[in-house]
ChimeraX commands (.cxc) that place a marker at each C-alpha (Angstrom):
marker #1 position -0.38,-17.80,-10.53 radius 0.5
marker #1 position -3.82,-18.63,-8.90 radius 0.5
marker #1 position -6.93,-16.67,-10.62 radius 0.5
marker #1 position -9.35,-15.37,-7.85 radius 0.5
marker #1 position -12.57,-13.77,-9.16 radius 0.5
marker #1 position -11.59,-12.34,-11.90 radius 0.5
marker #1 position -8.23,-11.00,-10.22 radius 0.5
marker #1 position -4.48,-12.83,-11.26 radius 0.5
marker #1 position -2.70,-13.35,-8.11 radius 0.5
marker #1 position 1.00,-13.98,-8.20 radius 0.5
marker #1 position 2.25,-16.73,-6.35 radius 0.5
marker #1 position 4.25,-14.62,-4.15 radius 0.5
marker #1 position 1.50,-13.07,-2.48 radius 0.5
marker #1 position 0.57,-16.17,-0.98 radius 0.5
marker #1 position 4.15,-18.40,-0.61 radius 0.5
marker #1 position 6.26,-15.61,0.48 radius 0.5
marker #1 position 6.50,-14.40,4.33 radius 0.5
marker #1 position 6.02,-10.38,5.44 radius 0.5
marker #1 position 5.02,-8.33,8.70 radius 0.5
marker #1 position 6.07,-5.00,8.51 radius 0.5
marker #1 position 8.35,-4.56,10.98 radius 0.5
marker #1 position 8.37,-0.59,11.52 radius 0.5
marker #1 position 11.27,-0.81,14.43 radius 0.5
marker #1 position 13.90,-2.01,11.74 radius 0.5
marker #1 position 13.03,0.11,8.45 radius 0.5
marker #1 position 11.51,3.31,10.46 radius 0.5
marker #1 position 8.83,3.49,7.61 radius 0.5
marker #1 position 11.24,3.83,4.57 radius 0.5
marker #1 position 8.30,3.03,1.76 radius 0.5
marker #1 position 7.43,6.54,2.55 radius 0.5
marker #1 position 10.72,8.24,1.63 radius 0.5
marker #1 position 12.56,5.92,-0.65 radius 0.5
marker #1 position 11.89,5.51,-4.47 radius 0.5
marker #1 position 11.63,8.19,-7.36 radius 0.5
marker #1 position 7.41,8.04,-7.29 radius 0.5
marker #1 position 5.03,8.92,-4.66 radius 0.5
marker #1 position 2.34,6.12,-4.14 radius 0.5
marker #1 position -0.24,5.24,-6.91 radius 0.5
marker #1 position -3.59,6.58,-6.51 radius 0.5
marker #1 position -6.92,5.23,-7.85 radius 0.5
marker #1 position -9.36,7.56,-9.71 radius 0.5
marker #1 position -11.62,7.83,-7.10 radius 0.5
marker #1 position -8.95,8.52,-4.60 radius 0.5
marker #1 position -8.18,12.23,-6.45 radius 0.5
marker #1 position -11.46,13.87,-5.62 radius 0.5
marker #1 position -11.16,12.52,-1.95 radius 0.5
marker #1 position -7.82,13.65,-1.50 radius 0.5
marker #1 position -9.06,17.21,-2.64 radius 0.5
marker #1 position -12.09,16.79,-0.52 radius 0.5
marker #1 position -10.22,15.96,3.13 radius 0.5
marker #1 position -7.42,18.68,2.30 radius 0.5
marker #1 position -8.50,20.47,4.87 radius 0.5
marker #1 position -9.20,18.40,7.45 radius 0.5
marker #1 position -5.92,16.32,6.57 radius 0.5
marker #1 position -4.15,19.57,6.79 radius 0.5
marker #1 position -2.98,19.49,10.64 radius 0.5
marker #1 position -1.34,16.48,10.57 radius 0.5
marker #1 position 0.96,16.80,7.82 radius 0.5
marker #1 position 4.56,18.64,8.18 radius 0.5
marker #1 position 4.88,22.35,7.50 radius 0.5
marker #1 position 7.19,20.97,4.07 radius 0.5
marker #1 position 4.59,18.58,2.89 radius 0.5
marker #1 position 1.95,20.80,3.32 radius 0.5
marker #1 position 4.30,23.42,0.99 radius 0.5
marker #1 position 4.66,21.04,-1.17 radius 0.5
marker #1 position 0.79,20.36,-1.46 radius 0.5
marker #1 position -0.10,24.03,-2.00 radius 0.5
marker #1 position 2.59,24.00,-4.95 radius 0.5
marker #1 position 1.59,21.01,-6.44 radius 0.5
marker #1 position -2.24,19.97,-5.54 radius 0.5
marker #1 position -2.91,16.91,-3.76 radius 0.5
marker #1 position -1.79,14.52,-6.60 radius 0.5
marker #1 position 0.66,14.48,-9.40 radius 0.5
marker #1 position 0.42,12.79,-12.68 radius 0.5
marker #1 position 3.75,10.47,-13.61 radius 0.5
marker #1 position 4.28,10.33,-17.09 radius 0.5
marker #1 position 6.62,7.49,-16.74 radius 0.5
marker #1 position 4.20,5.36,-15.02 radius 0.5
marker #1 position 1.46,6.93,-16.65 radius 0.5
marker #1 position -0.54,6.85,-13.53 radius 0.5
marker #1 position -1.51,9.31,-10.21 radius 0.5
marker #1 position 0.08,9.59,-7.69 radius 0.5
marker #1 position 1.30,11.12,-4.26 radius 0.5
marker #1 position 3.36,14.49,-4.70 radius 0.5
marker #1 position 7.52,14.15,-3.62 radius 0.5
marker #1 position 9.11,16.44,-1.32 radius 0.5
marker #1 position 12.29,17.42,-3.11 radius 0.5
marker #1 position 14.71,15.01,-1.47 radius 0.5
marker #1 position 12.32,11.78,-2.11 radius 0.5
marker #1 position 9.84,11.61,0.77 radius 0.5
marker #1 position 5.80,11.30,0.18 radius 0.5
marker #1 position 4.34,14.47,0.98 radius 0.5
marker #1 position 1.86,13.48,3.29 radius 0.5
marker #1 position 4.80,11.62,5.57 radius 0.5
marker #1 position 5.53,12.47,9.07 radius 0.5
marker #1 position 7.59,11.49,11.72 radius 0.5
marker #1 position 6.74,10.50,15.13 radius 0.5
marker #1 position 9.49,8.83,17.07 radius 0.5
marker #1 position 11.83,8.54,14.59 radius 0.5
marker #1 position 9.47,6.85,12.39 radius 0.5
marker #1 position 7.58,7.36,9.40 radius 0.5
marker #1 position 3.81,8.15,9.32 radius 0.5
marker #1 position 1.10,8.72,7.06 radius 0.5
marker #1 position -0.48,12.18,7.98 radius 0.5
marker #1 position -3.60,11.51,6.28 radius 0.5
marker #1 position -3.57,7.74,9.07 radius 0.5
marker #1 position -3.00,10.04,11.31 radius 0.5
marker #1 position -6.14,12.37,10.83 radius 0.5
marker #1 position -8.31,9.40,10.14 radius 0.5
marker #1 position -6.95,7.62,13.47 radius 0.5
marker #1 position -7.70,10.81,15.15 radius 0.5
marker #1 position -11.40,10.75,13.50 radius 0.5
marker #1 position -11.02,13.72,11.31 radius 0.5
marker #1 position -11.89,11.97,8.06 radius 0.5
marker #1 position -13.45,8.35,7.50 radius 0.5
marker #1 position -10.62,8.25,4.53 radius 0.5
marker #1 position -7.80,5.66,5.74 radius 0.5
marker #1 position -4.57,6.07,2.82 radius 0.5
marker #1 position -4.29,5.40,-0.56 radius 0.5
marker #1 position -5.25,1.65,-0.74 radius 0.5
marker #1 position -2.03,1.51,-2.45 radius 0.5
marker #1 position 0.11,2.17,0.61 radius 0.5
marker #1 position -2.13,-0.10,2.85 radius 0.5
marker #1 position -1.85,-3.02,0.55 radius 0.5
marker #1 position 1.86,-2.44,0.11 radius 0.5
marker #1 position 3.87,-4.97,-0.40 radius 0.5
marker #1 position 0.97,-5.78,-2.73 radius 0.5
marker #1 position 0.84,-3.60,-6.10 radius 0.5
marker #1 position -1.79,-3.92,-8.36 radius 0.5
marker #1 position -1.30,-3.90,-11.88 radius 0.5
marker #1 position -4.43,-2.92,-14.27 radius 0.5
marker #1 position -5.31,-3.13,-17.65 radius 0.5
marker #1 position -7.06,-0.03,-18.67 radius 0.5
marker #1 position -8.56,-1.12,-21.60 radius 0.5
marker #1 position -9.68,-4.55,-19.99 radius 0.5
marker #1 position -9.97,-3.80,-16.35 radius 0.5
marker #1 position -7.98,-6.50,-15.74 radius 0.5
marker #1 position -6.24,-6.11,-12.43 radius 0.5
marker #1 position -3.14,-8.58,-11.53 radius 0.5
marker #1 position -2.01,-8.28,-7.70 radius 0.5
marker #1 position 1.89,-8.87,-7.54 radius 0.5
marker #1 position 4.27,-8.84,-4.45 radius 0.5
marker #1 position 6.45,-6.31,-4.67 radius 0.5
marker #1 position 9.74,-7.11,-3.15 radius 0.5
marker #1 position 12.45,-4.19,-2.14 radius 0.5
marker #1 position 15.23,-4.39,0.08 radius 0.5
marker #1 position 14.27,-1.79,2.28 radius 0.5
marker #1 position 11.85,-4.31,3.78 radius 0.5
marker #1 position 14.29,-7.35,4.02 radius 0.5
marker #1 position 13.34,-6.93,7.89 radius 0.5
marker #1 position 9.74,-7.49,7.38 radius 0.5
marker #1 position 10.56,-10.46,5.16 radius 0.5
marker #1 position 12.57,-12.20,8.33 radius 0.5
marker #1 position 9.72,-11.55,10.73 radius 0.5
marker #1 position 7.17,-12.79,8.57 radius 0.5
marker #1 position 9.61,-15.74,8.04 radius 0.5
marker #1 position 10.07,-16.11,11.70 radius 0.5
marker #1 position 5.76,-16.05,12.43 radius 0.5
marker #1 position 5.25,-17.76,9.23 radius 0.5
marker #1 position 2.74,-15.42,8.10 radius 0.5
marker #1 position 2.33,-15.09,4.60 radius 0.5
marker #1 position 2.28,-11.59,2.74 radius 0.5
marker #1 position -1.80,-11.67,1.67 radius 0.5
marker #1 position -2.51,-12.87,5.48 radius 0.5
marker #1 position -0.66,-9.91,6.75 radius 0.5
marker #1 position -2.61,-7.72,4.21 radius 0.5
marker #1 position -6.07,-9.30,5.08 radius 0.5
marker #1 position -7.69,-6.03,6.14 radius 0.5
marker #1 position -6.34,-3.91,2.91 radius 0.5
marker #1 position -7.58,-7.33,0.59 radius 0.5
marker #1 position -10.61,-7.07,2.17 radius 0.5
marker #1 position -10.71,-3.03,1.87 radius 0.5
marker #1 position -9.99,-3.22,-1.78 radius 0.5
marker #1 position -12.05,-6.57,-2.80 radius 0.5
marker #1 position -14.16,-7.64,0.30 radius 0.5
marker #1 position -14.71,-10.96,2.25 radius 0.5
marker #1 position -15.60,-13.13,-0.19 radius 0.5
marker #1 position -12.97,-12.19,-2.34 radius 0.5
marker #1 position -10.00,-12.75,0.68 radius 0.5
marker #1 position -11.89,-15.63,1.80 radius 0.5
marker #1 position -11.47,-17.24,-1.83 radius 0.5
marker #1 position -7.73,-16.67,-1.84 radius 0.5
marker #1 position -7.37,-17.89,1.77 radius 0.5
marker #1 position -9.05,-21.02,0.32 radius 0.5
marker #1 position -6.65,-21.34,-2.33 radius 0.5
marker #1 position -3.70,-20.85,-0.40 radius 0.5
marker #1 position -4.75,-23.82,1.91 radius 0.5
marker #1 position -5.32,-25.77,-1.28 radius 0.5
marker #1 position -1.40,-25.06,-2.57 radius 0.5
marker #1 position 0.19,-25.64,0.44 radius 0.5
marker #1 position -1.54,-28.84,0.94 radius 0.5
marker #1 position -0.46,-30.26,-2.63 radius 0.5
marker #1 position 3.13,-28.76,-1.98 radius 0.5
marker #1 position 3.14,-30.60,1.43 radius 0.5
marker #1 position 2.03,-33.81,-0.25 radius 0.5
marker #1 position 5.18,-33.76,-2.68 radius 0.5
marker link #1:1,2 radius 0.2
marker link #1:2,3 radius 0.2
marker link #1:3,4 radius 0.2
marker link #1:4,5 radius 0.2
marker link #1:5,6 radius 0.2
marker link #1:6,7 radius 0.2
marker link #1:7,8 radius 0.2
marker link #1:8,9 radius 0.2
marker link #1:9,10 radius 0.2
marker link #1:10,11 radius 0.2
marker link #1:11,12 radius 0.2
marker link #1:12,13 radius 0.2
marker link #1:13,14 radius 0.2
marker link #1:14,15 radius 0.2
marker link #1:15,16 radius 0.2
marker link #1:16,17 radius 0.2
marker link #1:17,18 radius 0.2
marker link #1:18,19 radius 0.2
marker link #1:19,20 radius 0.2
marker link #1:20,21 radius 0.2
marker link #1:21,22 radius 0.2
marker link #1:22,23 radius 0.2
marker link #1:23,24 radius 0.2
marker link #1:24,25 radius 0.2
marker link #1:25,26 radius 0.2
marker link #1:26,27 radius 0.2
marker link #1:27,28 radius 0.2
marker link #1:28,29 radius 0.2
marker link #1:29,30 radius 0.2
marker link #1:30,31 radius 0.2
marker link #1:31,32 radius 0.2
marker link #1:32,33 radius 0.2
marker link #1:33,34 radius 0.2
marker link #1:34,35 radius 0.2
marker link #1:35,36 radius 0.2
marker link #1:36,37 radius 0.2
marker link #1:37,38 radius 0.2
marker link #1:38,39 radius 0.2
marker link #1:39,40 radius 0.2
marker link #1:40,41 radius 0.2
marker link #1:41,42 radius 0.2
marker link #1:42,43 radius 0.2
marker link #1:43,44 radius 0.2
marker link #1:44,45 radius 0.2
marker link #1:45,46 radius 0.2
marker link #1:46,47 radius 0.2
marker link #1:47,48 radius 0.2
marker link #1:48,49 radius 0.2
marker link #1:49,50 radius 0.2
marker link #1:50,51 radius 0.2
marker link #1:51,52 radius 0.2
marker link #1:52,53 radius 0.2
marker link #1:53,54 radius 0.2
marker link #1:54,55 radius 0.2
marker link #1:55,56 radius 0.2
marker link #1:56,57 radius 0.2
marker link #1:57,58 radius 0.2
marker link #1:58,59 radius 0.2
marker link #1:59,60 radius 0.2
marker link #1:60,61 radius 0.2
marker link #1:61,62 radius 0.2
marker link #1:62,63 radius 0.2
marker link #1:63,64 radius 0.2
marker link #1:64,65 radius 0.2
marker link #1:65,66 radius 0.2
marker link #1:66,67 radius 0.2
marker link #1:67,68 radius 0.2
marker link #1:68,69 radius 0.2
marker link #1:69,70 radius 0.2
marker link #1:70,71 radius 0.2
marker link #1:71,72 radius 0.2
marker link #1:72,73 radius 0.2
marker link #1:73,74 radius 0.2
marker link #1:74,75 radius 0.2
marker link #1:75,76 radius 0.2
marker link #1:76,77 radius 0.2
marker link #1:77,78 radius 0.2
marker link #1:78,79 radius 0.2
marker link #1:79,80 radius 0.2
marker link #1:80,81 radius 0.2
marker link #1:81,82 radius 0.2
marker link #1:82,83 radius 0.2
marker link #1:83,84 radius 0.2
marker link #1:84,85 radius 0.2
marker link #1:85,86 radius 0.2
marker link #1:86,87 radius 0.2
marker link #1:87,88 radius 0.2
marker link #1:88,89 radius 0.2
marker link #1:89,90 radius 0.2
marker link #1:90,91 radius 0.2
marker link #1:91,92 radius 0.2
marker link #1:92,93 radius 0.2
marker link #1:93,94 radius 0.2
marker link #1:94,95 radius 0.2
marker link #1:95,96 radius 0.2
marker link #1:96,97 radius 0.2
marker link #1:97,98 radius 0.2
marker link #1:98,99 radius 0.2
marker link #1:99,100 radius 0.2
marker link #1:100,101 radius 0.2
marker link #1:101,102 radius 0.2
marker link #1:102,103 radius 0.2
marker link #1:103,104 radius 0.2
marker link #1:104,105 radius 0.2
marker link #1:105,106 radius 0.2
marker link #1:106,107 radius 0.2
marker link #1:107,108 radius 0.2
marker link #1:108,109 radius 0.2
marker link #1:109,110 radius 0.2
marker link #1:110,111 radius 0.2
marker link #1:111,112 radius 0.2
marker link #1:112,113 radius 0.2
marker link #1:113,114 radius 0.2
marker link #1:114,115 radius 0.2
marker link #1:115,116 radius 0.2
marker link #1:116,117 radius 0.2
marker link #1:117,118 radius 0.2
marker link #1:118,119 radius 0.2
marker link #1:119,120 radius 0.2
marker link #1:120,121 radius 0.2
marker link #1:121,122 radius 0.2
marker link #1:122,123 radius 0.2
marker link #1:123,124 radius 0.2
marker link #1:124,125 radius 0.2
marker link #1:125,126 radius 0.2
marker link #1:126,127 radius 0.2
marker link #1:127,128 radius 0.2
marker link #1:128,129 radius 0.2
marker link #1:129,130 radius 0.2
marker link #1:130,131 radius 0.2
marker link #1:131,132 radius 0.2
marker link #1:132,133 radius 0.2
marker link #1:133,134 radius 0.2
marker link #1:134,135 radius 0.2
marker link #1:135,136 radius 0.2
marker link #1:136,137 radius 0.2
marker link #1:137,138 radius 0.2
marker link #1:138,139 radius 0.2
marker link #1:139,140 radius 0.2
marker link #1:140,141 radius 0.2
marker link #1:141,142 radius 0.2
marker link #1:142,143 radius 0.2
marker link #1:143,144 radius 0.2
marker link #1:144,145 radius 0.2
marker link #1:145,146 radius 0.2
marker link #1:146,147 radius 0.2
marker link #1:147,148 radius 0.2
marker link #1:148,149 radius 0.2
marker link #1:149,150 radius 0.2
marker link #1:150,151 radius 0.2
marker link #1:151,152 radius 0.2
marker link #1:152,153 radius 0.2
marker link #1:153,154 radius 0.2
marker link #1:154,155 radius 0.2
marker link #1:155,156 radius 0.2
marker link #1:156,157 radius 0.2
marker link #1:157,158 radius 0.2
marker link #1:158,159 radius 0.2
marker link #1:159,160 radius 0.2
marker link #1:160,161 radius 0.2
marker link #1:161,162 radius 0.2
marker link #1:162,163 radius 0.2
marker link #1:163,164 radius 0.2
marker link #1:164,165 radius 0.2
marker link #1:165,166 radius 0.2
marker link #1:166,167 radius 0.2
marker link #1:167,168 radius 0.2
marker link #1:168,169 radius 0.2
marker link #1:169,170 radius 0.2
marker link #1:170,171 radius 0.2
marker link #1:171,172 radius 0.2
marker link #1:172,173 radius 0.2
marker link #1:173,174 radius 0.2
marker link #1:174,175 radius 0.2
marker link #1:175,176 radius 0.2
marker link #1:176,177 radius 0.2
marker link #1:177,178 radius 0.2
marker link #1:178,179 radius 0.2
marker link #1:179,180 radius 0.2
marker link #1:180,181 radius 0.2
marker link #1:181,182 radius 0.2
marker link #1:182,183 radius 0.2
marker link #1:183,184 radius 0.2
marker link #1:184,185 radius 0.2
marker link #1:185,186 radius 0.2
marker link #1:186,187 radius 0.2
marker link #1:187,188 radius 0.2
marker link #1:188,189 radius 0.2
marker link #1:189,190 radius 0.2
marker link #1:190,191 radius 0.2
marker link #1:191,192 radius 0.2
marker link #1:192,193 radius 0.2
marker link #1:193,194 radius 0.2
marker link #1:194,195 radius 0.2
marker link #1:195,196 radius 0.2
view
């Protein structure tokens, strides 16, 4: 574990190898697992906020969804926010162009109809970030699921490791100094492993 800032940072994130590779998994993290993604607090009012605007690039069953169930869903399980589920798994803002998966709400804010990007969750994914409510401590672990074994090989192949991949999300979520920090001790564990 390395502690940067005041943020726990597994191991993982900075020894193990990712780049999503979109052409092999066709987007899966957006239809596989029994949760949507986690949202932050101050993601819930946004989400309500860009509806609208959001609303043309999302499918005519996620948007049916959305008017059912609001723009976010609490999980008891998880006891946390999240995305709302189409019935058969996928997130309710997903899309599909060319056979892949797509965030609708990327897709309005690539097309400059809201400055929101995603859930940071889903842009720093393989990261997820653990917090301590009562604390505010905030661990960052790598998530690892076989759905993105391909991304795992190409990072392997570029040897690019999973927080360099993620450097614009890190730096979304915790800024430049923060990323800069890791980067530096990164550098500083590989260089003790390679003198071993």
């Amino acid at each position: 574990m390395i502690i940067v800032q005041d943020k726990l940072v597994s191991d993982d994130v900075v020894e193990a190898h990712f780049i999503c590779n979109l052409n092999a998994c066709k987007g899966a993290c957006c239809w596989e697992g029994d949760f949507g993604a986690p949202l932050e607090e101050a993601e819930l009012p946004v989400l309500e906020a860009i509806y609208e605007d959001i609303k043309p690039f999302l499918s005519p069953i996620g948007l049916k969804v959305l008017e059912e169930q609001g723009t976010k869903v609490w999980y008891e399980e998880n006891e946390e926010w999240g995305t709302p589920l189409v019935e058969d798994g996928p997130c309710a803002y997903m899309t599909f162009h060319n056979g892949i998966a797509q965030c609708g709400i990327e897709q309005a804010w690539k097309a400059g109809a809201t400055d929101f990007r995603k859930p940071i969750s889903c842009h720093l994914y393989p990261i997820r970030v653990i917090t301590n409510p009562d604390t505010g401590f905030e661990a960052l672990n790598y998530d690892k699921w076989h759905i993105c074994s391909a991304a795992c090989e190409l990072g392997e192949k570029e040897q690019v490791p999973v927080y360099q991949f993620l450097k614009e999300p890190i730096i979304r979520k915790y800024g430049e100094d923060f990323y800069e920090e890791l980067d530096g001790a990164a550098k500083f564990m590989r260089e003790q492993s390679d003198e071993k």
